[in-house]
mmCIF file of the C-alpha atoms, coordinates in Angstrom:
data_MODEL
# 
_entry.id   MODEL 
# 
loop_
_atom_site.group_PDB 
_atom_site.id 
_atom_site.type_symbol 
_atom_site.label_atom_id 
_atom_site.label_alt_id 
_atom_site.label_comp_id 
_atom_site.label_asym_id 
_atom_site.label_entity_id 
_atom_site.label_seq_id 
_atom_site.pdbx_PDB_ins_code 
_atom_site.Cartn_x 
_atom_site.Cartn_y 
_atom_site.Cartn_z 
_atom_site.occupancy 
_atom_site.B_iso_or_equiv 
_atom_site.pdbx_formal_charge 
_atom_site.auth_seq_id 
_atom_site.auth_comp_id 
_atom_site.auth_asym_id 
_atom_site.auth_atom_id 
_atom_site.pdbx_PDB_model_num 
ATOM 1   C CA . UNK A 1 1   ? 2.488   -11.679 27.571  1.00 0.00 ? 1   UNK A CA 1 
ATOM 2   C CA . UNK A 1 2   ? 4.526   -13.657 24.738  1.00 0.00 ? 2   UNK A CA 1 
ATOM 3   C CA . UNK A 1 3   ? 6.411   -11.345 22.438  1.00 0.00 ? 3   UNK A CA 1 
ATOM 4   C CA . UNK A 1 4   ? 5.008   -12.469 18.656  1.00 0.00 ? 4   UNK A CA 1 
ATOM 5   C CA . UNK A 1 5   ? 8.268   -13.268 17.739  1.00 0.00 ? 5   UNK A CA 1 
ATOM 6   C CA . UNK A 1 6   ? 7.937   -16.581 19.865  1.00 0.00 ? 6   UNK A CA 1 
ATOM 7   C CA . UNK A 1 7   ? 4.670   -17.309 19.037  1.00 0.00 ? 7   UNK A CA 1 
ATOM 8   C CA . UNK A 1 8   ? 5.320   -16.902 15.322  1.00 0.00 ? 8   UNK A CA 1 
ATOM 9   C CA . UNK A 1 9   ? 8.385   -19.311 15.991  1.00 0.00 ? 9   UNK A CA 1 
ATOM 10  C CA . UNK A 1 10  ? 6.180   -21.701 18.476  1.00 0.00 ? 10  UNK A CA 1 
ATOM 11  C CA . UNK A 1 11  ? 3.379   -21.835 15.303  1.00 0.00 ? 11  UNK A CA 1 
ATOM 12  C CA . UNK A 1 12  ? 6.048   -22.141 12.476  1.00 0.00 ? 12  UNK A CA 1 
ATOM 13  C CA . UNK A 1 13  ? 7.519   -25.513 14.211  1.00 0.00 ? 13  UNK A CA 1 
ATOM 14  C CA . UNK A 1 14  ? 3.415   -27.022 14.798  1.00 0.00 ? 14  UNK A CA 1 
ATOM 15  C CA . UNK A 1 15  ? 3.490   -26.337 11.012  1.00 0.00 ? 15  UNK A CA 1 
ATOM 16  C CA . UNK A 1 16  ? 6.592   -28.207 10.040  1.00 0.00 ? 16  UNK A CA 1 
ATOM 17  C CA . UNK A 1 17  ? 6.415   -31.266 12.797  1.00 0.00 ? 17  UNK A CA 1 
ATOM 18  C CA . UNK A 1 18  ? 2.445   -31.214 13.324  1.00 0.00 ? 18  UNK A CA 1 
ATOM 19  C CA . UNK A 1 19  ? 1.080   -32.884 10.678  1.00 0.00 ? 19  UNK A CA 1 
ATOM 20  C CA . UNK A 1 20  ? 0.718   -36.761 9.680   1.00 0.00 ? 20  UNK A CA 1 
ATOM 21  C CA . UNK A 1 21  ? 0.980   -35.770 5.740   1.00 0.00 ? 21  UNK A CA 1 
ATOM 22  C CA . UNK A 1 22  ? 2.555   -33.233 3.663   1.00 0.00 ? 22  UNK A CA 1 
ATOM 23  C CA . UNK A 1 23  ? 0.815   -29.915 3.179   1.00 0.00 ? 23  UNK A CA 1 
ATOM 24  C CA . UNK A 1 24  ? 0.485   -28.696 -0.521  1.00 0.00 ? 24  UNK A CA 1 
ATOM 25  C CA . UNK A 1 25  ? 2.317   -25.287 -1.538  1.00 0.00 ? 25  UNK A CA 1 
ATOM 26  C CA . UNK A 1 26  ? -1.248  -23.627 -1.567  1.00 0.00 ? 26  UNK A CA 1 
ATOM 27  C CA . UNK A 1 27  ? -2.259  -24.891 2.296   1.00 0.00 ? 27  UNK A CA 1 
ATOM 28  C CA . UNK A 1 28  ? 1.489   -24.160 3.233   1.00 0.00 ? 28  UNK A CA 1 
ATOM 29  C CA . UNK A 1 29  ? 1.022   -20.239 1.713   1.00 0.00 ? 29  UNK A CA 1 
ATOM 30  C CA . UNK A 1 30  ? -1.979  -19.866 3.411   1.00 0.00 ? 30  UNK A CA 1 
ATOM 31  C CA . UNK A 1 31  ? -1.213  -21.121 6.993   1.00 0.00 ? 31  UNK A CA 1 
ATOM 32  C CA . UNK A 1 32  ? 2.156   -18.669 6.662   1.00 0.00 ? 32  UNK A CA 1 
ATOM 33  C CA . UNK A 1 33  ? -0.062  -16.012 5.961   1.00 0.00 ? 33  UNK A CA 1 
ATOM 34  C CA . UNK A 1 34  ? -2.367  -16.613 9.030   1.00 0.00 ? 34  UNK A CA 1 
ATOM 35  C CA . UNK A 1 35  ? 1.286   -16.713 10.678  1.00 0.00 ? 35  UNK A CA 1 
ATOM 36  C CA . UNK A 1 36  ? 2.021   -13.584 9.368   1.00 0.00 ? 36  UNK A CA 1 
ATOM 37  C CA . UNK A 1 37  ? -1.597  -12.070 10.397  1.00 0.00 ? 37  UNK A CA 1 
ATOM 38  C CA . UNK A 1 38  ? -0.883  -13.593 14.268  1.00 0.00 ? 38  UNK A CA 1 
ATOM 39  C CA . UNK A 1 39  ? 2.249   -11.605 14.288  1.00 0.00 ? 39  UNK A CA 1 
ATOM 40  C CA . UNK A 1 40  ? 0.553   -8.069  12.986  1.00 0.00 ? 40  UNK A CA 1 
ATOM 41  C CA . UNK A 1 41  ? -2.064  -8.247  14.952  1.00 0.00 ? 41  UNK A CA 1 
ATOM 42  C CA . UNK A 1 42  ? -0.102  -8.895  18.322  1.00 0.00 ? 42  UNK A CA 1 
ATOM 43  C CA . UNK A 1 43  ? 1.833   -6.226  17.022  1.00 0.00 ? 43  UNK A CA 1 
ATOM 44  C CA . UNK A 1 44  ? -1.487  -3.605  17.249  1.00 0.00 ? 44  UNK A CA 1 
ATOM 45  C CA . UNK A 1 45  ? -2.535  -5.030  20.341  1.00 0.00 ? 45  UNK A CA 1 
ATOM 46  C CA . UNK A 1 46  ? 0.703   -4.168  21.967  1.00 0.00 ? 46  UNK A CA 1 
ATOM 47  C CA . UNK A 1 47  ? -0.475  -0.211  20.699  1.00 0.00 ? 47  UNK A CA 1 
ATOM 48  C CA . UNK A 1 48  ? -3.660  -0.828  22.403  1.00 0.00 ? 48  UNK A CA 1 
ATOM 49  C CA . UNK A 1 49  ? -5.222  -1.264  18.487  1.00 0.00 ? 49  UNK A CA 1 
ATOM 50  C CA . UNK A 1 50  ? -7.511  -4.543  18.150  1.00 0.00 ? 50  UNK A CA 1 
ATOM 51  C CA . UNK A 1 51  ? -9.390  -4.615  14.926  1.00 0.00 ? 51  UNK A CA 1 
ATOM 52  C CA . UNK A 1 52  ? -10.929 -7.881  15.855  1.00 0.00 ? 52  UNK A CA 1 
ATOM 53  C CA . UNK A 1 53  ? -12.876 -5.891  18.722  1.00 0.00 ? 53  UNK A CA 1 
ATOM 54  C CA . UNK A 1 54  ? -13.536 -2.810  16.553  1.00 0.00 ? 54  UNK A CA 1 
ATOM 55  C CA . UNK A 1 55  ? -17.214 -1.594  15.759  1.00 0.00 ? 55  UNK A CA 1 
ATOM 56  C CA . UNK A 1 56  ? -14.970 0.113   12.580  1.00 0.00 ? 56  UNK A CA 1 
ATOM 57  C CA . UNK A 1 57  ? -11.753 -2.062  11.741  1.00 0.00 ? 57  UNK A CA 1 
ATOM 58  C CA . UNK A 1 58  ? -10.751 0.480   9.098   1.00 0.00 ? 58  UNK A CA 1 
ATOM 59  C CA . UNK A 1 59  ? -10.846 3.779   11.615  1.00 0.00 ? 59  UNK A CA 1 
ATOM 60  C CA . UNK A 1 60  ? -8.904  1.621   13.742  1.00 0.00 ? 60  UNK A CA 1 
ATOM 61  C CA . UNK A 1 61  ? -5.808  0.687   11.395  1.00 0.00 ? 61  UNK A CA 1 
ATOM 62  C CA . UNK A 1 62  ? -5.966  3.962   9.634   1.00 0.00 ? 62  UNK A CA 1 
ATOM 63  C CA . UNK A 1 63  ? -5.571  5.730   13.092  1.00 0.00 ? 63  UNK A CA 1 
ATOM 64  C CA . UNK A 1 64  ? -2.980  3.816   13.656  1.00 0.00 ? 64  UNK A CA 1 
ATOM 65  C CA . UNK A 1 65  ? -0.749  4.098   10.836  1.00 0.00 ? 65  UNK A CA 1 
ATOM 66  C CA . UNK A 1 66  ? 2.499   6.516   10.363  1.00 0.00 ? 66  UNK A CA 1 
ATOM 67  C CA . UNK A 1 67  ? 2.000   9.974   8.833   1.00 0.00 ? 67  UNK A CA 1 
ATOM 68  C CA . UNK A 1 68  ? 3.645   10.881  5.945   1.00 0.00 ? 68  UNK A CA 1 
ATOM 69  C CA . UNK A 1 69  ? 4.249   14.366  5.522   1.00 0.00 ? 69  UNK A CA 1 
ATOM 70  C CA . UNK A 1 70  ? 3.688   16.728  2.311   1.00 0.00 ? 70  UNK A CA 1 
ATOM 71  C CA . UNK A 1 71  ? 5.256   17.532  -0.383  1.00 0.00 ? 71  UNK A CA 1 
ATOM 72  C CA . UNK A 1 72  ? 6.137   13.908  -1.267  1.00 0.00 ? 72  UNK A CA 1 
ATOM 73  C CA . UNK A 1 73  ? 7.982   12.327  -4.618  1.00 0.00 ? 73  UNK A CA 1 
ATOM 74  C CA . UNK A 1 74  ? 9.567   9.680   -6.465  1.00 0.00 ? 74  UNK A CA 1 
ATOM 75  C CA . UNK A 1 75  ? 12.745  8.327   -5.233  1.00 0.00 ? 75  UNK A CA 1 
ATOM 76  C CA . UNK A 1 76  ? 14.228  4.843   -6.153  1.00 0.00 ? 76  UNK A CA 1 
ATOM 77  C CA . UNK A 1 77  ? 14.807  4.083   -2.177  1.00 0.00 ? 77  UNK A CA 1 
ATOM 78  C CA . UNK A 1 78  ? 11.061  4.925   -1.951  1.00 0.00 ? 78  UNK A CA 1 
ATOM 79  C CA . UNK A 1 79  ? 9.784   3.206   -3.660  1.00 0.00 ? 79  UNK A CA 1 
ATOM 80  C CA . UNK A 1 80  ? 11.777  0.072   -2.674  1.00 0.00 ? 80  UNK A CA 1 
ATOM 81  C CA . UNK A 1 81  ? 11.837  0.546   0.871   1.00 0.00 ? 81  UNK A CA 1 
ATOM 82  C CA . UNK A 1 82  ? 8.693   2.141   1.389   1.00 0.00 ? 82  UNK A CA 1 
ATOM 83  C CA . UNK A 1 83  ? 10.278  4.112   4.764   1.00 0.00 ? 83  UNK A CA 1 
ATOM 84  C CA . UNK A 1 84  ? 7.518   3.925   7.428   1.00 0.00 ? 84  UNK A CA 1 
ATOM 85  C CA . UNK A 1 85  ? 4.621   1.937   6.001   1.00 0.00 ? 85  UNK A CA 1 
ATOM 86  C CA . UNK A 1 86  ? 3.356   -0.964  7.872   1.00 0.00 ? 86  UNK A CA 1 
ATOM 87  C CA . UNK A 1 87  ? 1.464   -4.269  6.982   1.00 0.00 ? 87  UNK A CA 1 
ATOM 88  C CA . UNK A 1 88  ? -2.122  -4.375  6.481   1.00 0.00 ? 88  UNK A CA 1 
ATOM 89  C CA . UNK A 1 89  ? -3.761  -6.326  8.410   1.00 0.00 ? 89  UNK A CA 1 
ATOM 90  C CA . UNK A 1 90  ? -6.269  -9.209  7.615   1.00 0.00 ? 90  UNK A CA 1 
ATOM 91  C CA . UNK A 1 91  ? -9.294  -7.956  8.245   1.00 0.00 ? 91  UNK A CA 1 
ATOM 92  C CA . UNK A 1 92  ? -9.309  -4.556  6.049   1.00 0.00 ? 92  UNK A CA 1 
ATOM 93  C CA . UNK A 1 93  ? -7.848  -6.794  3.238   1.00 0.00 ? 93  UNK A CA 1 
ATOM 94  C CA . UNK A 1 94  ? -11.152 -7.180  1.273   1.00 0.00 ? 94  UNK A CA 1 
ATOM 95  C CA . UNK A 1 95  ? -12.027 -3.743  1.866   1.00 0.00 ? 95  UNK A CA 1 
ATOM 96  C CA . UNK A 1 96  ? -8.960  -1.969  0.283   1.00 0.00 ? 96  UNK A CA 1 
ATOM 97  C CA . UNK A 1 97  ? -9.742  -5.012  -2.601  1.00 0.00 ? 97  UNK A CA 1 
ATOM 98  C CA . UNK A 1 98  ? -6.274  -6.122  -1.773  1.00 0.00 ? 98  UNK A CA 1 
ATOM 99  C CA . UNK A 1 99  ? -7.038  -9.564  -2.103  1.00 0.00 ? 99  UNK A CA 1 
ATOM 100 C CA . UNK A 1 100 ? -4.190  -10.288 -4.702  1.00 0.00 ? 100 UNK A CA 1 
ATOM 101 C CA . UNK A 1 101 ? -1.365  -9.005  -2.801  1.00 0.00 ? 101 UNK A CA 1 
ATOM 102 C CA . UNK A 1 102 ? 0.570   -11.093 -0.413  1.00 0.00 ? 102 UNK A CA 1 
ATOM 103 C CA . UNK A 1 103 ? 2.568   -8.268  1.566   1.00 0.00 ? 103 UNK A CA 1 
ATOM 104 C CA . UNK A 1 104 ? 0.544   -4.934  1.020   1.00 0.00 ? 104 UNK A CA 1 
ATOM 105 C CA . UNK A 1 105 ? 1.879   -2.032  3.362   1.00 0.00 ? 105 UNK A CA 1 
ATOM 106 C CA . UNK A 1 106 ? 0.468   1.585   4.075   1.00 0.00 ? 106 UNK A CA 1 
ATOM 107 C CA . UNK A 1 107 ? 0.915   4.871   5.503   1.00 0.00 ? 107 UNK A CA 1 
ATOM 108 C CA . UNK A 1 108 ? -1.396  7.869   5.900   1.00 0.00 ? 108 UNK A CA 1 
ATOM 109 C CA . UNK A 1 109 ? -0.661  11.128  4.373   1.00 0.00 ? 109 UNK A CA 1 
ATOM 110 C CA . UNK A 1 110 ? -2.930  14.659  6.085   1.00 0.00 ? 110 UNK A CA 1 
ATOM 111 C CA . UNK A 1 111 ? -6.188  14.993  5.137   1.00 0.00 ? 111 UNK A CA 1 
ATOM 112 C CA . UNK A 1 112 ? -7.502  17.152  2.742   1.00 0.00 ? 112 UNK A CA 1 
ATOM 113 C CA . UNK A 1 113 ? -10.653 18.828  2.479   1.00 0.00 ? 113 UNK A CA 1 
ATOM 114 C CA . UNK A 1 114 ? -11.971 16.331  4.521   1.00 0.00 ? 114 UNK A CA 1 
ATOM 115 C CA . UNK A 1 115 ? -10.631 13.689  2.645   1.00 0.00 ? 115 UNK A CA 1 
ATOM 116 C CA . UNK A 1 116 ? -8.555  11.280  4.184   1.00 0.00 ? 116 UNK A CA 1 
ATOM 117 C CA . UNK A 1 117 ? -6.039  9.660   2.172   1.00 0.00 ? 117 UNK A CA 1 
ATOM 118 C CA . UNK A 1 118 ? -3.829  7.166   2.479   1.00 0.00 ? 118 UNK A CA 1 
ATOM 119 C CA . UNK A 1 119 ? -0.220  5.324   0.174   1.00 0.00 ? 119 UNK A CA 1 
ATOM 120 C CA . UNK A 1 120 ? -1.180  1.378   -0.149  1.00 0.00 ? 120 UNK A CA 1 
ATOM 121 C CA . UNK A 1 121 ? 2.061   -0.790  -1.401  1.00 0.00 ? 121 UNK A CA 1 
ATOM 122 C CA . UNK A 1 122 ? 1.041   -3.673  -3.552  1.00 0.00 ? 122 UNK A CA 1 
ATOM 123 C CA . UNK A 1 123 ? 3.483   -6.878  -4.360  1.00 0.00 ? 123 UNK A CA 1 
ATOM 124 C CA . UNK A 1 124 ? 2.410   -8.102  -7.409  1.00 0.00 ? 124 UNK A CA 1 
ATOM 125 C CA . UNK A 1 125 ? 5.640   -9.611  -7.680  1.00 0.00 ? 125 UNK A CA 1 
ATOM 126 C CA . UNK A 1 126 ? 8.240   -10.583 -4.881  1.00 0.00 ? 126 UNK A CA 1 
ATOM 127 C CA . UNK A 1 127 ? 10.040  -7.322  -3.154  1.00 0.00 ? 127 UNK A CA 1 
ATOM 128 C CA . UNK A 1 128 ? 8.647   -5.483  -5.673  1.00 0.00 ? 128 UNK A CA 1 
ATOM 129 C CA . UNK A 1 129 ? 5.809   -2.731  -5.052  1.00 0.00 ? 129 UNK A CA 1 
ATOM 130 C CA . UNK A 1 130 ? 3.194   -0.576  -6.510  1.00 0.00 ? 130 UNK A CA 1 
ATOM 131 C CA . UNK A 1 131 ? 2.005   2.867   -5.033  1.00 0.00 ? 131 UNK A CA 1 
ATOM 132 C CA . UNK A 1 132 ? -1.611  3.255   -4.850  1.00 0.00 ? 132 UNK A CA 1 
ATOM 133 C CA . UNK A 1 133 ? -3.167  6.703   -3.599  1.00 0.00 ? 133 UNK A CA 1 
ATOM 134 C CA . UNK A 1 134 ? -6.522  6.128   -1.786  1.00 0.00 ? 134 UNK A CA 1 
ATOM 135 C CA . UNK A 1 135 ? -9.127  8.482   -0.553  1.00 0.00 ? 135 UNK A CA 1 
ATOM 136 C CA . UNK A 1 136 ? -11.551 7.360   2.595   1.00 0.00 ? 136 UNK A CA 1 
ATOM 137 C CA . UNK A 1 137 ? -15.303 8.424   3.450   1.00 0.00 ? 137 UNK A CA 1 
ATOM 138 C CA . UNK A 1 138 ? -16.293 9.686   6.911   1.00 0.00 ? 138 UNK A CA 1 
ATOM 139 C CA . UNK A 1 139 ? -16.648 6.282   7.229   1.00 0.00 ? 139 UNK A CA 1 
ATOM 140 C CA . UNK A 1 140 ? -13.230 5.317   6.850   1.00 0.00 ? 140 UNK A CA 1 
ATOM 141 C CA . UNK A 1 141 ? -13.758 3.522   3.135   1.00 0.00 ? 141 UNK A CA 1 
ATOM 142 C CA . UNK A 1 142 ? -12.396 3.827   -0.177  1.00 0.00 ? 142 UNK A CA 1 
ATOM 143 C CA . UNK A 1 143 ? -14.304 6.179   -2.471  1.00 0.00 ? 143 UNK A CA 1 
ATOM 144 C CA . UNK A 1 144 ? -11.480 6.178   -4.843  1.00 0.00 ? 144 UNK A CA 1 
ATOM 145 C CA . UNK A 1 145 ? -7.876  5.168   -5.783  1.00 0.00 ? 145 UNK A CA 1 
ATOM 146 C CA . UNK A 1 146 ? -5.070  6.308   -8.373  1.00 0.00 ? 146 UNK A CA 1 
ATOM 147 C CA . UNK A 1 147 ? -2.332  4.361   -9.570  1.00 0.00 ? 147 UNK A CA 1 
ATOM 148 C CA . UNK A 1 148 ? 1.397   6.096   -8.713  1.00 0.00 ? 148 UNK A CA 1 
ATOM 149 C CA . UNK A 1 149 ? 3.702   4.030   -9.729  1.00 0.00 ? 149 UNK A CA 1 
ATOM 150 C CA . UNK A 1 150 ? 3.597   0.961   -10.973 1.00 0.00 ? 150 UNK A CA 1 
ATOM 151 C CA . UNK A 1 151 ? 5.639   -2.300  -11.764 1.00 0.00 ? 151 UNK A CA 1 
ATOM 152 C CA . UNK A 1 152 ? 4.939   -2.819  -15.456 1.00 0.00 ? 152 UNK A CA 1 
ATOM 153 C CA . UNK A 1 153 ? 4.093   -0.597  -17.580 1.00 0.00 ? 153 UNK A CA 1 
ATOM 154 C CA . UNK A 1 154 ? 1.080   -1.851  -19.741 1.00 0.00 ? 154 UNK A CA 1 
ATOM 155 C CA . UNK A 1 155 ? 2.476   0.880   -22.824 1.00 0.00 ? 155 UNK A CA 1 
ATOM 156 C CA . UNK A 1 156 ? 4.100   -1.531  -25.288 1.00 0.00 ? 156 UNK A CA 1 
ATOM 157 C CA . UNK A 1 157 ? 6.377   1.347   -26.348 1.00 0.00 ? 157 UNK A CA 1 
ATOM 158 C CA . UNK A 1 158 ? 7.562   2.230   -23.310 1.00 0.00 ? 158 UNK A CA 1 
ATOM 159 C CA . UNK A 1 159 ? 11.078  1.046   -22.638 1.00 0.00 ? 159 UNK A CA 1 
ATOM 160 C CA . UNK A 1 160 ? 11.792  0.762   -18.745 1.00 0.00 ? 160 UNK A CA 1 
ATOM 161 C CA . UNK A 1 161 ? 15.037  1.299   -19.171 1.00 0.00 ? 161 UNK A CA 1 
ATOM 162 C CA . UNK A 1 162 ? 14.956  4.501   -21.019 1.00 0.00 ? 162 UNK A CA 1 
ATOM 163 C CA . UNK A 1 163 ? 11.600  5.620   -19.279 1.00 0.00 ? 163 UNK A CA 1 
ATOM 164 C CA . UNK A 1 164 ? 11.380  6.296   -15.304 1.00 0.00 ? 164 UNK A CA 1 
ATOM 165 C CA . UNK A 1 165 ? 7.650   6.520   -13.518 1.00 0.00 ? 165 UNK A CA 1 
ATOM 166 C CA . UNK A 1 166 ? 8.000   9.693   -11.726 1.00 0.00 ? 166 UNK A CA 1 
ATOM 167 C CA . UNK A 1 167 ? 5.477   10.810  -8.962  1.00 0.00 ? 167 UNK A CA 1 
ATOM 168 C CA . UNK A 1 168 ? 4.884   13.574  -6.674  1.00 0.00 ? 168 UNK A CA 1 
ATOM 169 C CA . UNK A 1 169 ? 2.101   15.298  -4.444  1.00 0.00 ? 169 UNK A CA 1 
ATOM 170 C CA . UNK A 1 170 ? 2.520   18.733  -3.249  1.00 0.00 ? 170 UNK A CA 1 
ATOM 171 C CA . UNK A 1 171 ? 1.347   20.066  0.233   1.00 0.00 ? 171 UNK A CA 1 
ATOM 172 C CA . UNK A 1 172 ? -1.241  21.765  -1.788  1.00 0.00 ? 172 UNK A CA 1 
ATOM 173 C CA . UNK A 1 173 ? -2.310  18.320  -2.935  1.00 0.00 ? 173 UNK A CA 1 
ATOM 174 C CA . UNK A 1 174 ? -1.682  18.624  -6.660  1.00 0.00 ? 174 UNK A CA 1 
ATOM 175 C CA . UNK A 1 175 ? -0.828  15.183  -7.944  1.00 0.00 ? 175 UNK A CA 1 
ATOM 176 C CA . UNK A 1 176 ? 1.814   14.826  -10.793 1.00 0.00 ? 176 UNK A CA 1 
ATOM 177 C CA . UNK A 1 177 ? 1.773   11.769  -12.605 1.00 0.00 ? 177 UNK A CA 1 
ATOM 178 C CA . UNK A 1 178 ? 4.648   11.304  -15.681 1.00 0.00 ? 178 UNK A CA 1 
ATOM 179 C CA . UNK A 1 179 ? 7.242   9.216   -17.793 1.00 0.00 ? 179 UNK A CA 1 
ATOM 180 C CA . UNK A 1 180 ? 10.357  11.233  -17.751 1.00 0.00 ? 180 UNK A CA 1 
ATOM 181 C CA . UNK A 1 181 ? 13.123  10.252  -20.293 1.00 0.00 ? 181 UNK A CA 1 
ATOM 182 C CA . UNK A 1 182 ? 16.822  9.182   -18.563 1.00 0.00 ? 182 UNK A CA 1 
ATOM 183 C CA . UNK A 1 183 ? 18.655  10.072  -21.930 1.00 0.00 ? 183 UNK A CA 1 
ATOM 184 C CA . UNK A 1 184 ? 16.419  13.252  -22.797 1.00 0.00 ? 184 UNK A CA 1 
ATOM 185 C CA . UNK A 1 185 ? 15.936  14.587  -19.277 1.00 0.00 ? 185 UNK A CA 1 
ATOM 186 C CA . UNK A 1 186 ? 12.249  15.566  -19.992 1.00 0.00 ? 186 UNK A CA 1 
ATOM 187 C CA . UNK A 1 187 ? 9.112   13.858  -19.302 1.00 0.00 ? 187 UNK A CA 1 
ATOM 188 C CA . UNK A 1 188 ? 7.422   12.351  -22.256 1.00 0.00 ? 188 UNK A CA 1 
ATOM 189 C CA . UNK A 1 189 ? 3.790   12.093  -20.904 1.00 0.00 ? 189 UNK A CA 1 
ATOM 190 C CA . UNK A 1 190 ? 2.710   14.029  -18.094 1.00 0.00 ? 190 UNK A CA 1 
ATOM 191 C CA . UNK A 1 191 ? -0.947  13.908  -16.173 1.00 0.00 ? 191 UNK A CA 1 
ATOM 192 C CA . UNK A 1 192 ? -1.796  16.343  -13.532 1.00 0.00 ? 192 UNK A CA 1 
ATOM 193 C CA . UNK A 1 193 ? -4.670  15.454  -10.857 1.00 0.00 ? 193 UNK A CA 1 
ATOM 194 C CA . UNK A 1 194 ? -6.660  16.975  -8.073  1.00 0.00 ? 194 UNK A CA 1 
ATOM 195 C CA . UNK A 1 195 ? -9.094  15.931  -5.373  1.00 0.00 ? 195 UNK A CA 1 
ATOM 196 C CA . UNK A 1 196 ? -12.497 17.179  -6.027  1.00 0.00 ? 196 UNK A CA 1 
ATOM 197 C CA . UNK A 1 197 ? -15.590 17.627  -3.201  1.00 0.00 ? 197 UNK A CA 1 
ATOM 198 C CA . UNK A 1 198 ? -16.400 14.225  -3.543  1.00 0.00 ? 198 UNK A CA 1 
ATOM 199 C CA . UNK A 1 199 ? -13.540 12.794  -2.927  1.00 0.00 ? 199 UNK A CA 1 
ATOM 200 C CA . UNK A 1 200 ? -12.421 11.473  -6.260  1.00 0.00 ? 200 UNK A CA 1 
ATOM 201 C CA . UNK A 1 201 ? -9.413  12.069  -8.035  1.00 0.00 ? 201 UNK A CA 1 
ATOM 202 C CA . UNK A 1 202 ? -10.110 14.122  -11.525 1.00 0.00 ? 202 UNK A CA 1 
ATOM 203 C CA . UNK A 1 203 ? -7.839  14.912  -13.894 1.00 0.00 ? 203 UNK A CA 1 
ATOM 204 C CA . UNK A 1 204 ? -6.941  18.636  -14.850 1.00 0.00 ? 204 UNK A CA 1 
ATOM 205 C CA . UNK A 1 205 ? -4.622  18.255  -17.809 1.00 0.00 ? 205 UNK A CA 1 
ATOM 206 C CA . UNK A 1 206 ? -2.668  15.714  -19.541 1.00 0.00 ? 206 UNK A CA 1 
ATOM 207 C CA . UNK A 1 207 ? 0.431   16.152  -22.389 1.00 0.00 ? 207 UNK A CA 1 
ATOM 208 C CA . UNK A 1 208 ? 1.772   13.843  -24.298 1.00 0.00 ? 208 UNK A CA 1 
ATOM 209 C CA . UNK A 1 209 ? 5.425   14.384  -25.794 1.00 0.00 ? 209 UNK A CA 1 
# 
């Protein structure tokens, strides 16, 4: 069997020396990307995992992503090298709505009350990521998401460098969502979640400084 490495090189020189005319920077992206998808897939198949086969693609990769274990929270390296997550591949794209992100990544954390949740990465810009919490049906789909951390911050009076995003999820799976001053060493706005019966994420109690 070829490694992917050589057929992601063997594909990458069709694409430069194949064609008669020059591809535009859209049909360019999106042959790299069906590179890239090539590559991840091979990669699964090589850990027996082929989604292409699969009666349920999205059992499939979440069985076969790395566990991240509880309590979990905000760290700069984190957060910028997202430490065991691994790329999503094509064909749950659509149904993690995932559509607009060029490199998303994920890892599982343990399930809760039969919930089964899961950390999706999202570059919305290059090398940069958001941190998405998701929680799965018994079907393996999303019932419901929450926003971690994020990029930009859409609060005009905000300042990024005075303000950090700070997350964390304890092993009793109380999520703690707040804006913590560098200069003050408080947080400024705090929000406080849970995970209900159904799956969703509900609010318990929110402050604002």
């Amino acid at each position: 069997m070829r490694q992917p490495a050589a057929i992601l090189a063997m594909m990458l020189l069709l694409l430069s020396c194949g064609g008669r005319r020059q591809l535009s920077p859209e049909e360019l992206s999106h042959k790299l990307d069906s590179v890239k998808n090539v590559e991840i897939n091979e990669h699964l198949k090589l850990q027996g995992i082929n989604l292409e086969d699969s009666d349920n693609p999205m059992k499939m990769f979440y069985d076969s992503l790395n566990l991240q274990t509880l309590p979990i929270s905000y760290s700069e390296d984190y957060v910028k090298f997202l430490p065991a997550f691994k790329p999503v591949p094509q064909e749950v794209i659509s149904n993690l709505e995932l559509q607009n992100s060029n490199e998303p990544k994920a890892v599982s954390l343990p399930e809760s009350i039969g919930a089964k949740l899961i950390l999706i990465a999202t570059d919305e810009l290059p090398h940069l990521y958001s941190l998405w919490l998701y929680s799965l049906d018994d079907e393996y789909m999303p019932v419901d998401k929450l926003c971690l951390y994020a990029i930009e911050d859409k609060n005009d009076d905000i300042n990024p460098e005075e303000f950090i995003q700070y997350f964390s999820i304890t092993s009793d799976y109380e999520i703690r969502l707040l804006d913590y001053s560098k200069t003050l060493y408080k947080a400024r706005y705090e929000e406080i979640y849970y995970i209900d019966s159904a799956r969703k994420f509900v609010m318990r109690e929110s402050s604002l400084e």
